[in-house]
mmCIF file as Biopython writes it, N, C-alpha, C and O atoms, coordinates in Angstrom:
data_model
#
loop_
_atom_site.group_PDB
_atom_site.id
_atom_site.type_symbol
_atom_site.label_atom_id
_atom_site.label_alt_id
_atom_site.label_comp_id
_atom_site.label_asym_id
_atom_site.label_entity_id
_atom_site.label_seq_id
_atom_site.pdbx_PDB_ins_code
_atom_site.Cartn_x
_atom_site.Cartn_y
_atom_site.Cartn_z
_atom_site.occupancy
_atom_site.B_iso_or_equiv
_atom_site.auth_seq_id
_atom_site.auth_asym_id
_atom_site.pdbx_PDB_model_num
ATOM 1   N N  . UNK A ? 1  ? -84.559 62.727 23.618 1.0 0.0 1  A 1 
ATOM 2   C CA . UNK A ? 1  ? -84.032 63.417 22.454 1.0 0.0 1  A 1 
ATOM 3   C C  . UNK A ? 1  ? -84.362 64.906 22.473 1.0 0.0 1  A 1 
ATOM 4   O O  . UNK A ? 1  ? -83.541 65.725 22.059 1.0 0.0 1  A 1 
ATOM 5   N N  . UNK A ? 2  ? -85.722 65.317 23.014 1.0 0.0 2  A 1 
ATOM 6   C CA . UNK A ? 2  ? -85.911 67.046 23.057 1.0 0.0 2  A 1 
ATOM 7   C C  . UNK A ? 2  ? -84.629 67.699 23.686 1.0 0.0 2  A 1 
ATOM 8   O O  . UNK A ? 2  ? -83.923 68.654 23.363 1.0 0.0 2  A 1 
ATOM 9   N N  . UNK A ? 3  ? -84.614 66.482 25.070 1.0 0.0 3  A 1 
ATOM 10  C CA . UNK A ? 3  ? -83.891 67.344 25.976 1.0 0.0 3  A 1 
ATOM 11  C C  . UNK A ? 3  ? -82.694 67.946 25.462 1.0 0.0 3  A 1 
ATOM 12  O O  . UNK A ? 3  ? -82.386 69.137 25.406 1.0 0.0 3  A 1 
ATOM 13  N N  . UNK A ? 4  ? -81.809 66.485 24.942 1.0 0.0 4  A 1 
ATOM 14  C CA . UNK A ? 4  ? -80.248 66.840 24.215 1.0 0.0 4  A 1 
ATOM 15  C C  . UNK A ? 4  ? -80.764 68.035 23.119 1.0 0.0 4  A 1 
ATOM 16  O O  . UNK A ? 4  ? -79.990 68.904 23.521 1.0 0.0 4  A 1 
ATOM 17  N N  . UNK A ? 5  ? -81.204 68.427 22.478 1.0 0.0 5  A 1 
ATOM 18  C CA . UNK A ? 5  ? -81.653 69.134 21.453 1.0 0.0 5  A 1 
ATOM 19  C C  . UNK A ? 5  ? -81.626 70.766 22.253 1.0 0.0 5  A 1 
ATOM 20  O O  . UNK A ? 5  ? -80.811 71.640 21.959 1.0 0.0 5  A 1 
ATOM 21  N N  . UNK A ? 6  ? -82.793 70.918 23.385 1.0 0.0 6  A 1 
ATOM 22  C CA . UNK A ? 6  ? -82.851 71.805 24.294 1.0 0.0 6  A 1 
ATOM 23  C C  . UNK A ? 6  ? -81.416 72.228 24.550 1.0 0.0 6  A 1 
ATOM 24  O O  . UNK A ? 6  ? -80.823 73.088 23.898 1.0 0.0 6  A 1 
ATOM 25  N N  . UNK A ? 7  ? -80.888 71.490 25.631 1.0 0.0 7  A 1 
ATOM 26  C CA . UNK A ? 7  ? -79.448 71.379 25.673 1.0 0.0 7  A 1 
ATOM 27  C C  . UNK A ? 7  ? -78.363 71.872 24.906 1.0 0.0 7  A 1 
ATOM 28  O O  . UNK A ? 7  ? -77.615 72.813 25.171 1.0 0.0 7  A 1 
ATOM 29  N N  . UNK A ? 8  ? -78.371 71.228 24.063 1.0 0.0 8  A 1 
ATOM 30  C CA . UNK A ? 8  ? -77.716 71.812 22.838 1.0 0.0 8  A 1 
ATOM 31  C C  . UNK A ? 8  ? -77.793 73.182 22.461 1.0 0.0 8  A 1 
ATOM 32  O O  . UNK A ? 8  ? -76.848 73.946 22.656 1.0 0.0 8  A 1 
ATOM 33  N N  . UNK A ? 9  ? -79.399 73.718 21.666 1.0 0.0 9  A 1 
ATOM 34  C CA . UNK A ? 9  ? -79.692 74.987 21.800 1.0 0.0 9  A 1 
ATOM 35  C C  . UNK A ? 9  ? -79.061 75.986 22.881 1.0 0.0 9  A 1 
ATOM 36  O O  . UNK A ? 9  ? -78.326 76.859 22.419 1.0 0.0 9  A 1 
ATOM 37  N N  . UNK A ? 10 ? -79.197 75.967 23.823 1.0 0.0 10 A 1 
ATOM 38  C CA . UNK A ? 10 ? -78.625 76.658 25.060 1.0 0.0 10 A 1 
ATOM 39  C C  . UNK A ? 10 ? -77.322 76.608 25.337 1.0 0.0 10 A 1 
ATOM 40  O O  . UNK A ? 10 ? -76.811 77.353 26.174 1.0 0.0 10 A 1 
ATOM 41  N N  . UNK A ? 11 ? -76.814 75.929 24.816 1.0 0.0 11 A 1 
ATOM 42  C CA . UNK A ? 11 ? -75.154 76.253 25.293 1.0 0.0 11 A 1 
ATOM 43  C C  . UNK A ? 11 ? -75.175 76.664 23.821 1.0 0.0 11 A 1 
ATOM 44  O O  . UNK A ? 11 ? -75.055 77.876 23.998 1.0 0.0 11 A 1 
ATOM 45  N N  . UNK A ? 12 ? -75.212 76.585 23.089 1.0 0.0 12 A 1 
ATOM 46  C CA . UNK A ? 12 ? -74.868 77.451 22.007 1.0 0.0 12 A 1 
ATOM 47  C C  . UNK A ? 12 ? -75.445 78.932 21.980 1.0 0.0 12 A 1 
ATOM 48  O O  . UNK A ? 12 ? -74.603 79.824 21.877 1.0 0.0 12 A 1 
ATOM 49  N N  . UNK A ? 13 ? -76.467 79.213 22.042 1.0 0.0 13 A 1 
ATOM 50  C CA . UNK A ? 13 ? -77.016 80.357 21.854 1.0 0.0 13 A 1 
ATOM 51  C C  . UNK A ? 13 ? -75.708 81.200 23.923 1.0 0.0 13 A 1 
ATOM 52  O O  . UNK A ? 13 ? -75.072 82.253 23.870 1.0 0.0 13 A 1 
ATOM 53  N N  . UNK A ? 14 ? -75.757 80.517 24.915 1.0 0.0 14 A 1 
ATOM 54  C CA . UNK A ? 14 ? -74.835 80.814 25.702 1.0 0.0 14 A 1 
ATOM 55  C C  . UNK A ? 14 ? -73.619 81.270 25.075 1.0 0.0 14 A 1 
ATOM 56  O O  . UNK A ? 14 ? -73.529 82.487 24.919 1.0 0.0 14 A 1 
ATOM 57  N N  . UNK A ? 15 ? -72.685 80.558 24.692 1.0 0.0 15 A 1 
ATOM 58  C CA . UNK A ? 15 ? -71.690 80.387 23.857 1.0 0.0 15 A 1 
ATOM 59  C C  . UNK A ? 15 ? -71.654 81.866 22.803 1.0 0.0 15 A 1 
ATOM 60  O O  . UNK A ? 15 ? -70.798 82.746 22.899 1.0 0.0 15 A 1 
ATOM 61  N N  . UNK A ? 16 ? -72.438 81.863 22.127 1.0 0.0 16 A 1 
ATOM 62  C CA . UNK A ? 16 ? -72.838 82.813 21.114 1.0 0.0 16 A 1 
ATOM 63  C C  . UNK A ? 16 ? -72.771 84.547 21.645 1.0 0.0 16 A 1 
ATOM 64  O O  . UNK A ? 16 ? -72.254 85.463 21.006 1.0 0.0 16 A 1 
ATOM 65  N N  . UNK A ? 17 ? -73.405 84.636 22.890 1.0 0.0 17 A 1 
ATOM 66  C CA . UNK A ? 17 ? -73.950 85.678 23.884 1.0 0.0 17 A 1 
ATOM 67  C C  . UNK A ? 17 ? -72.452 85.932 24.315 1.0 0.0 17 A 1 
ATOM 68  O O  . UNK A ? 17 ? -72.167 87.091 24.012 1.0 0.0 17 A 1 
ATOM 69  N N  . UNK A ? 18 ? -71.627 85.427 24.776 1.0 0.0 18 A 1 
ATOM 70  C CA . UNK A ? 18 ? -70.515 85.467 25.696 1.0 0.0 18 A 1 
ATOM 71  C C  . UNK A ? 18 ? -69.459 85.850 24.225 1.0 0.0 18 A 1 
ATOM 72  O O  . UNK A ? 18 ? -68.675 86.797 24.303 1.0 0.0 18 A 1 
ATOM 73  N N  . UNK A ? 19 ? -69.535 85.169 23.178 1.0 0.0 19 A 1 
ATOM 74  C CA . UNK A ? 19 ? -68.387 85.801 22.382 1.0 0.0 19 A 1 
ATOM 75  C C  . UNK A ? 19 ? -68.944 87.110 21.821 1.0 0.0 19 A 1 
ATOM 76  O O  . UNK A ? 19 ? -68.090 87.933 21.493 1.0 0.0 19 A 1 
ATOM 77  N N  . UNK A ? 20 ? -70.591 87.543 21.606 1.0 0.0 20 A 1 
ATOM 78  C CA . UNK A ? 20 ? -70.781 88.956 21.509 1.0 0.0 20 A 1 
ATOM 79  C C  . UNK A ? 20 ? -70.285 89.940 22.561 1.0 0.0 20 A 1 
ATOM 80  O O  . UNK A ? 20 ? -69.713 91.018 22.404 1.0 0.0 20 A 1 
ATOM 81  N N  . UNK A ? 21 ? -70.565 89.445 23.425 1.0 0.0 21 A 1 
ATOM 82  C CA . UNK A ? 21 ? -70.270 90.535 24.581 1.0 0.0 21 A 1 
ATOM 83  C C  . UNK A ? 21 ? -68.715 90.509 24.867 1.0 0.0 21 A 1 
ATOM 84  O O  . UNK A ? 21 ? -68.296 91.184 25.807 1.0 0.0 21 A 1 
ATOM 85  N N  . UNK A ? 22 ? -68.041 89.932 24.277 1.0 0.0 22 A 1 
ATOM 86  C CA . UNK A ? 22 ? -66.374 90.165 24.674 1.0 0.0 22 A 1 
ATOM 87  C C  . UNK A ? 22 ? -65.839 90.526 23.487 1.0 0.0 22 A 1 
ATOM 88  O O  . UNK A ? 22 ? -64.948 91.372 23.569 1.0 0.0 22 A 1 
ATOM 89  N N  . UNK A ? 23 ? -66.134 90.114 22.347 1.0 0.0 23 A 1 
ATOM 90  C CA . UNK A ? 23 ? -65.501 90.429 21.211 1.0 0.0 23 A 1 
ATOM 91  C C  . UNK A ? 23 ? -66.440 91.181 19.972 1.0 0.0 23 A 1 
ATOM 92  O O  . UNK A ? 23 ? -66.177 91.257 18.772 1.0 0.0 23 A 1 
ATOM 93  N N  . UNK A ? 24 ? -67.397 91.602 20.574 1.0 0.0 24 A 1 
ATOM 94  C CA . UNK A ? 24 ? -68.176 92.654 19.912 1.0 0.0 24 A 1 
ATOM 95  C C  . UNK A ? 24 ? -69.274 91.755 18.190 1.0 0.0 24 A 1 
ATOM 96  O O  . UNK A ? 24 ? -70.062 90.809 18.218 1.0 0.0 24 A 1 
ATOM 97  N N  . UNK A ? 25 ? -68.893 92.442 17.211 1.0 0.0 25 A 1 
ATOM 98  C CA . UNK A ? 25 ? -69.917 92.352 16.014 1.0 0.0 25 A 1 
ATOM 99  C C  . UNK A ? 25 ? -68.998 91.539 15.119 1.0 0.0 25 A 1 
ATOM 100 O O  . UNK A ? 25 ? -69.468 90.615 14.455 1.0 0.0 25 A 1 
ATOM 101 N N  . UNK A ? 26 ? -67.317 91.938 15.061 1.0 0.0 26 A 1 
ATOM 102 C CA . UNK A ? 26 ? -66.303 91.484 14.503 1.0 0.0 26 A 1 
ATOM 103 C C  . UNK A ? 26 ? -66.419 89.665 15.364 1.0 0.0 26 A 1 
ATOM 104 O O  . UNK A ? 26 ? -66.233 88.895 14.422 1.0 0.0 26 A 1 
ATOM 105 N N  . UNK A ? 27 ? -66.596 88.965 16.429 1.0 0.0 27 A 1 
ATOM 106 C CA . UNK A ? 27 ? -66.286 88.206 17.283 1.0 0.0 27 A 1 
ATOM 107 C C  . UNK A ? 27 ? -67.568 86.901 16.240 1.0 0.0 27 A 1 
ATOM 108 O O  . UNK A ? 27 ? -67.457 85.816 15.670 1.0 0.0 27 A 1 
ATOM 109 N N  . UNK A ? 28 ? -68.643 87.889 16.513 1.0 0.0 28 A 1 
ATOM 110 C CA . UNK A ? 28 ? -69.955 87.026 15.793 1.0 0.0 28 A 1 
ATOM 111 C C  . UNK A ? 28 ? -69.765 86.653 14.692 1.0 0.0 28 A 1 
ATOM 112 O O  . UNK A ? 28 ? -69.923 85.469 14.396 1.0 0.0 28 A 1 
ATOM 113 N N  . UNK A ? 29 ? -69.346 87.649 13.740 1.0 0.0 29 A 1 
ATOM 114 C CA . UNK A ? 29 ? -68.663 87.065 12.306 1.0 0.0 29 A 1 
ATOM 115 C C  . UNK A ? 29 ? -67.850 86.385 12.206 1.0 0.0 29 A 1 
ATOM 116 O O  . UNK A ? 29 ? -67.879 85.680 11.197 1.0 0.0 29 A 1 
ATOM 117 N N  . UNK A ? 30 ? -66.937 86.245 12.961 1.0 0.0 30 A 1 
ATOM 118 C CA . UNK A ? 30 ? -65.556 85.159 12.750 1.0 0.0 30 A 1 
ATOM 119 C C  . UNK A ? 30 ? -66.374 83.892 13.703 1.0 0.0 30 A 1 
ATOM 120 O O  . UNK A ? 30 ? -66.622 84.733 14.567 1.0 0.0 30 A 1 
ATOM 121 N N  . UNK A ? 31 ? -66.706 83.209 14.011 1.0 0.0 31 A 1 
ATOM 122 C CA . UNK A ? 31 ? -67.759 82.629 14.861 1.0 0.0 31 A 1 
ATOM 123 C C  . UNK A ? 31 ? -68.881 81.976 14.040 1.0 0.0 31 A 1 
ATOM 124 O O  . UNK A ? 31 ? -69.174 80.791 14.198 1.0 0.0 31 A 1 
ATOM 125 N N  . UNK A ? 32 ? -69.501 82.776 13.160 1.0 0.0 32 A 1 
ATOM 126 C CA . UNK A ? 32 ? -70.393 82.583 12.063 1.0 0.0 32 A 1 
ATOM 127 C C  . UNK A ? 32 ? -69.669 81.832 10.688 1.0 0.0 32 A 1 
ATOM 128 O O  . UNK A ? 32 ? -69.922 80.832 10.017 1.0 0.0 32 A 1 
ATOM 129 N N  . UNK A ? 33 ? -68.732 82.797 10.672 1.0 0.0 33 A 1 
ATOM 130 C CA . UNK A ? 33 ? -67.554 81.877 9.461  1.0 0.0 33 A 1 
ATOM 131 C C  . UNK A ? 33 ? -67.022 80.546 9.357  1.0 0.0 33 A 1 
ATOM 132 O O  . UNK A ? 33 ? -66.892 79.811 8.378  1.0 0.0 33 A 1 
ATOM 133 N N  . UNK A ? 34 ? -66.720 80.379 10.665 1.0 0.0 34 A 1 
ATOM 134 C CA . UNK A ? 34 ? -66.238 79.184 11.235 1.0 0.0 34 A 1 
ATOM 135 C C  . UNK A ? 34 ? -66.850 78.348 11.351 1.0 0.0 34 A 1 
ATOM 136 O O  . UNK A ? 34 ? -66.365 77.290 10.948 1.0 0.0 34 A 1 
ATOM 137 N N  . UNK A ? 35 ? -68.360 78.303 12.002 1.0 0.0 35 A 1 
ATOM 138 C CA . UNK A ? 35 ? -69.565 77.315 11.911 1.0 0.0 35 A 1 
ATOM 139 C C  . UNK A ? 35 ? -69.841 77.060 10.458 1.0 0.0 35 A 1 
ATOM 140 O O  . UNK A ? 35 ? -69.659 76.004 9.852  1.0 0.0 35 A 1 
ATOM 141 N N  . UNK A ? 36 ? -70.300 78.171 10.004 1.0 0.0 36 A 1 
ATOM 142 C CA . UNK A ? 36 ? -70.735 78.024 8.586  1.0 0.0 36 A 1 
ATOM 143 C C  . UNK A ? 36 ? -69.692 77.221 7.473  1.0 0.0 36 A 1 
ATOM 144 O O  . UNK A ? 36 ? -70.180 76.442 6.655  1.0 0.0 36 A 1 
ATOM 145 N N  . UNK A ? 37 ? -68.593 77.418 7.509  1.0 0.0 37 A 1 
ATOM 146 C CA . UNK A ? 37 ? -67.137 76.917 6.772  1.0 0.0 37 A 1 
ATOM 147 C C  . UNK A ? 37 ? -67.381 75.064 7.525  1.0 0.0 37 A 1 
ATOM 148 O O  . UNK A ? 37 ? -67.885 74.123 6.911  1.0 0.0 37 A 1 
ATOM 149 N N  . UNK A ? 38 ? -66.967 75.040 8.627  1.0 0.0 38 A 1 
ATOM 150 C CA . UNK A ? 38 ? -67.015 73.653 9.012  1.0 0.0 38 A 1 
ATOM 151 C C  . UNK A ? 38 ? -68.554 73.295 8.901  1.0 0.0 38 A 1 
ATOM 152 O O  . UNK A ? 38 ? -68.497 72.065 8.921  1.0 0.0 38 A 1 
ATOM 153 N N  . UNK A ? 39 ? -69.847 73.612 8.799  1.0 0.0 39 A 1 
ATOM 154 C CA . UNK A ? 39 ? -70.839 72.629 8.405  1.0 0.0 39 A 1 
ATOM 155 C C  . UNK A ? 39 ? -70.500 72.681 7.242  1.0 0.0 39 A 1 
ATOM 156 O O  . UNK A ? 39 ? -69.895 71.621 7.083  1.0 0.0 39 A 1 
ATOM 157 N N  . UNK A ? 40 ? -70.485 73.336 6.105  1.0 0.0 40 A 1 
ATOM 158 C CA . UNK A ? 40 ? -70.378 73.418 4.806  1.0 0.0 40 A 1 
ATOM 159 C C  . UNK A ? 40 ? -69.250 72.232 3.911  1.0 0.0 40 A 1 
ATOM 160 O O  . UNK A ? 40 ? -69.122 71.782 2.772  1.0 0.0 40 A 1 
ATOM 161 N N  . UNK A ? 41 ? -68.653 72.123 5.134  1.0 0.0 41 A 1 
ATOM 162 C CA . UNK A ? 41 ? -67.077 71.569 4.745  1.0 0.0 41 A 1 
ATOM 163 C C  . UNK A ? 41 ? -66.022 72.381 3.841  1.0 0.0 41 A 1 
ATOM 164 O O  . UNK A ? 41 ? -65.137 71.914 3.124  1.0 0.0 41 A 1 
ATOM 165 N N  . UNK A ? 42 ? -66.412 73.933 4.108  1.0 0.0 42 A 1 
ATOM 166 C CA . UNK A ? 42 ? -65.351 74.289 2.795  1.0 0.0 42 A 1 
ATOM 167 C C  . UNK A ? 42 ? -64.207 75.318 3.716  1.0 0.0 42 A 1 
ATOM 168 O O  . UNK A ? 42 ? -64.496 76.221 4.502  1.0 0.0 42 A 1 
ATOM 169 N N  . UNK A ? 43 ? -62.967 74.871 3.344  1.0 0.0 43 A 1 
ATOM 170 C CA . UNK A ? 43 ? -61.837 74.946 3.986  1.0 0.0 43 A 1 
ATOM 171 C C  . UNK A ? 43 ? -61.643 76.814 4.272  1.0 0.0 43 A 1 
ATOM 172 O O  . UNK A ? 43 ? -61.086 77.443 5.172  1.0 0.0 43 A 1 
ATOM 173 N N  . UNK A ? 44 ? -62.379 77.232 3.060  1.0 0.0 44 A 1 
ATOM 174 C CA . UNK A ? 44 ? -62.133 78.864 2.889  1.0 0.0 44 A 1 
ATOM 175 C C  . UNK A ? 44 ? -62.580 79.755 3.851  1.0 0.0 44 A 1 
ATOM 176 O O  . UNK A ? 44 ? -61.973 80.645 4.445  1.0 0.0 44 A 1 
ATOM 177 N N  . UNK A ? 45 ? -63.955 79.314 3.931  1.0 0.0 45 A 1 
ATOM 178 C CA . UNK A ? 45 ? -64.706 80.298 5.084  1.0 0.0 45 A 1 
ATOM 179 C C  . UNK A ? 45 ? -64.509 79.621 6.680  1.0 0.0 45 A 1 
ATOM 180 O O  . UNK A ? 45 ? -64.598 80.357 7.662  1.0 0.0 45 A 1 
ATOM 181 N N  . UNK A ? 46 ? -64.195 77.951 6.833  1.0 0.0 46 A 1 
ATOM 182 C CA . UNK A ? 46 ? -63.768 78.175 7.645  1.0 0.0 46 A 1 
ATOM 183 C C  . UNK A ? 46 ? -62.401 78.499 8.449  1.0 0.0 46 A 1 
ATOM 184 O O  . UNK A ? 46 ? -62.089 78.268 9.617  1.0 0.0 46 A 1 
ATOM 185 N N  . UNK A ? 47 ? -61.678 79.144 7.348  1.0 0.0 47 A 1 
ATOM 186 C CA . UNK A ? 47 ? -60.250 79.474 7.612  1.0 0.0 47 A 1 
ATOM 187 C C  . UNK A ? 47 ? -60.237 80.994 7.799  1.0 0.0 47 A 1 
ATOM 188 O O  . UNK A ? 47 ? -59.674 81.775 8.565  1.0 0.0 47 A 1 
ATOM 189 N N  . UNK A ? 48 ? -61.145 81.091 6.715  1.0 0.0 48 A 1 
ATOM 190 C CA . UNK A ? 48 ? -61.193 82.797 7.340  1.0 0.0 48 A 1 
ATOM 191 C C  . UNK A ? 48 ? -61.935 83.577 9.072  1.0 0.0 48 A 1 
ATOM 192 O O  . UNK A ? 48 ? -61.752 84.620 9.701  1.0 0.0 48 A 1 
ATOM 193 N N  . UNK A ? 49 ? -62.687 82.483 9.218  1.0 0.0 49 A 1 
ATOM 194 C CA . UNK A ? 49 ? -63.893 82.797 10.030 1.0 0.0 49 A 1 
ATOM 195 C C  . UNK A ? 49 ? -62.912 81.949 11.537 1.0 0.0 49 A 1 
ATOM 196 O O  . UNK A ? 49 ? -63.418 82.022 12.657 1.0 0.0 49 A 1 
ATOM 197 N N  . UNK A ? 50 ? -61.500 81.183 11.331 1.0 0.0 50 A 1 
ATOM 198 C CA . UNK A ? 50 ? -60.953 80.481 12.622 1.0 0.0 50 A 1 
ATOM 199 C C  . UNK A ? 50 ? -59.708 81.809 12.762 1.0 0.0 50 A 1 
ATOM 200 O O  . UNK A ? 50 ? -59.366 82.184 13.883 1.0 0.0 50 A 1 
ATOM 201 N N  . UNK A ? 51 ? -59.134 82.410 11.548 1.0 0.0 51 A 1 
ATOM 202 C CA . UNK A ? 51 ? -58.138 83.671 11.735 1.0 0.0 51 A 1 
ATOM 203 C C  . UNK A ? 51 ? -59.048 84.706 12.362 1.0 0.0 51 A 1 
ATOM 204 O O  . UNK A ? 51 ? -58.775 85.117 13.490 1.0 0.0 51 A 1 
ATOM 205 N N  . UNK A ? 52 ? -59.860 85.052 11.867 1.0 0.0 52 A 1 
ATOM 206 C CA . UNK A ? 52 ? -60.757 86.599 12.394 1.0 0.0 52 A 1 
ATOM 207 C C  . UNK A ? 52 ? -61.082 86.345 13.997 1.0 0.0 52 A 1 
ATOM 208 O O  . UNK A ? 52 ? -61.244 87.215 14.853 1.0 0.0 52 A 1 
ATOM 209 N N  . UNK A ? 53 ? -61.136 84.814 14.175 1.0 0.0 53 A 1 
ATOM 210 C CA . UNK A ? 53 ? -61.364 85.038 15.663 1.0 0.0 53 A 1 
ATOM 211 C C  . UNK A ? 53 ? -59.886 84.747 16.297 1.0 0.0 53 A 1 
ATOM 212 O O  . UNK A ? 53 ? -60.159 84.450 17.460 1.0 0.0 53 A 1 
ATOM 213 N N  . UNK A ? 54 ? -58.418 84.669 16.151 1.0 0.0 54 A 1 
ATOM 214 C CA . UNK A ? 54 ? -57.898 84.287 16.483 1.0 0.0 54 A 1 
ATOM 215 C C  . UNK A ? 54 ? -57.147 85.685 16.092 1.0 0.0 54 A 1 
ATOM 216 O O  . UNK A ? 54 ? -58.153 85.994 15.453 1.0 0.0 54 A 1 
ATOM 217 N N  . UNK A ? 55 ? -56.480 86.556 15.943 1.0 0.0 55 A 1 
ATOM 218 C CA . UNK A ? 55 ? -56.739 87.813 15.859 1.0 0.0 55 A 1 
ATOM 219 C C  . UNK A ? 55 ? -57.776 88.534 16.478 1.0 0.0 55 A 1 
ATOM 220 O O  . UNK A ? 55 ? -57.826 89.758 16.352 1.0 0.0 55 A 1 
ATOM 221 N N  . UNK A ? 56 ? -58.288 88.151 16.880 1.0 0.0 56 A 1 
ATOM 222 C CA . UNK A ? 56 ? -59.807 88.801 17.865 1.0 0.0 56 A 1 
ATOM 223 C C  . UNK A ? 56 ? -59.409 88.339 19.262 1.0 0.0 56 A 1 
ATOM 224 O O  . UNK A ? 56 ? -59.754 89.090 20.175 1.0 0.0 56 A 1 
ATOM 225 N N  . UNK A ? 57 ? -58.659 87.095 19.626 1.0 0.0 57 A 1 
ATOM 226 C CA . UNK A ? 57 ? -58.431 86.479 20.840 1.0 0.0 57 A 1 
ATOM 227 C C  . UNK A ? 57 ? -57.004 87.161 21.101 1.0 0.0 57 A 1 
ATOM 228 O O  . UNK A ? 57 ? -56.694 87.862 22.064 1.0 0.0 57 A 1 
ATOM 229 N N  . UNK A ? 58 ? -56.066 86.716 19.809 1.0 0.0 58 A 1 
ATOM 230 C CA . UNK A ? 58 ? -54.289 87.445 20.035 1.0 0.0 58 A 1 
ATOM 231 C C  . UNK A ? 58 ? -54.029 89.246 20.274 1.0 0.0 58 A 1 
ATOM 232 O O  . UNK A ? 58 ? -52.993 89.827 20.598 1.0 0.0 58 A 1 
ATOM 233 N N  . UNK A ? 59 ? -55.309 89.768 19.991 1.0 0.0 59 A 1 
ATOM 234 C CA . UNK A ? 59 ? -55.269 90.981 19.652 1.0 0.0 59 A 1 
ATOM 235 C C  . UNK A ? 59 ? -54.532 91.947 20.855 1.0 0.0 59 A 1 
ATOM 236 O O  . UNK A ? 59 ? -53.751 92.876 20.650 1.0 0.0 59 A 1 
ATOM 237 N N  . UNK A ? 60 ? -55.020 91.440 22.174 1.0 0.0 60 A 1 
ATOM 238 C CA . UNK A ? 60 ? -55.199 92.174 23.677 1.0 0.0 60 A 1 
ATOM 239 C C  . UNK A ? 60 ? -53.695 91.944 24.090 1.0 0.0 60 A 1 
ATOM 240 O O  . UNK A ? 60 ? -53.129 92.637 24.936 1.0 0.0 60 A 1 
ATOM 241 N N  . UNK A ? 61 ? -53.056 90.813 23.349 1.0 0.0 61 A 1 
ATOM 242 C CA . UNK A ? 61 ? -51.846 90.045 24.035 1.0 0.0 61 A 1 
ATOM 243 C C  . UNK A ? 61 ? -50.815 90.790 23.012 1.0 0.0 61 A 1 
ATOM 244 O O  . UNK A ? 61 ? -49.695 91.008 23.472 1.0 0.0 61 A 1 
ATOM 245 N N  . UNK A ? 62 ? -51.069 91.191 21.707 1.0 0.0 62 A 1 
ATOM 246 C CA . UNK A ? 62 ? -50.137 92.107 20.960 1.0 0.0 62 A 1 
ATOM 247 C C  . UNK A ? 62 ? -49.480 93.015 21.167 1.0 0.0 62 A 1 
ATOM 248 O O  . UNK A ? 62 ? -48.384 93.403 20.763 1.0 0.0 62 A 1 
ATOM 249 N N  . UNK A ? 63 ? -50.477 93.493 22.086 1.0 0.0 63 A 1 
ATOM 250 C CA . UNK A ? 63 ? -50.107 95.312 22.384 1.0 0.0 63 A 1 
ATOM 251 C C  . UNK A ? 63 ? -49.262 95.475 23.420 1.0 0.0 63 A 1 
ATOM 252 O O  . UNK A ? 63 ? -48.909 96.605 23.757 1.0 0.0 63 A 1 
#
């Protein structure tokens, strides 16, 4: 059980590192929204926090 736990920790905090470094401070917040909205269960923040990163992903392909 540590291990999966360990495990876990690390690809997330991975995960976390890789959307800072590509999508900056804006990337972490929509990321944060989204976790936070889906543990919470509330449809708002995680709707806002799945657009901000999806606009953050469509953004490069707009232009």
């Amino acid at each position: 059980m540590p291990f999966l736990s360990l495990l876990s920790a690390v690809f997330v905090i991975t995960f976390e590192q890789l959307v800072q470094w590509h999508y900056g401070p804006a990337g972490i917040a929509g990321l944060l929204l989204l976790a936070v909205g889906v543990k919470a269960r509330n449809a708002t923040c995680s709707s806002i926090g799945g657009v901000l990163l999806a606009i953050m992903v469509a953004g490069p392909a707009l232009h």
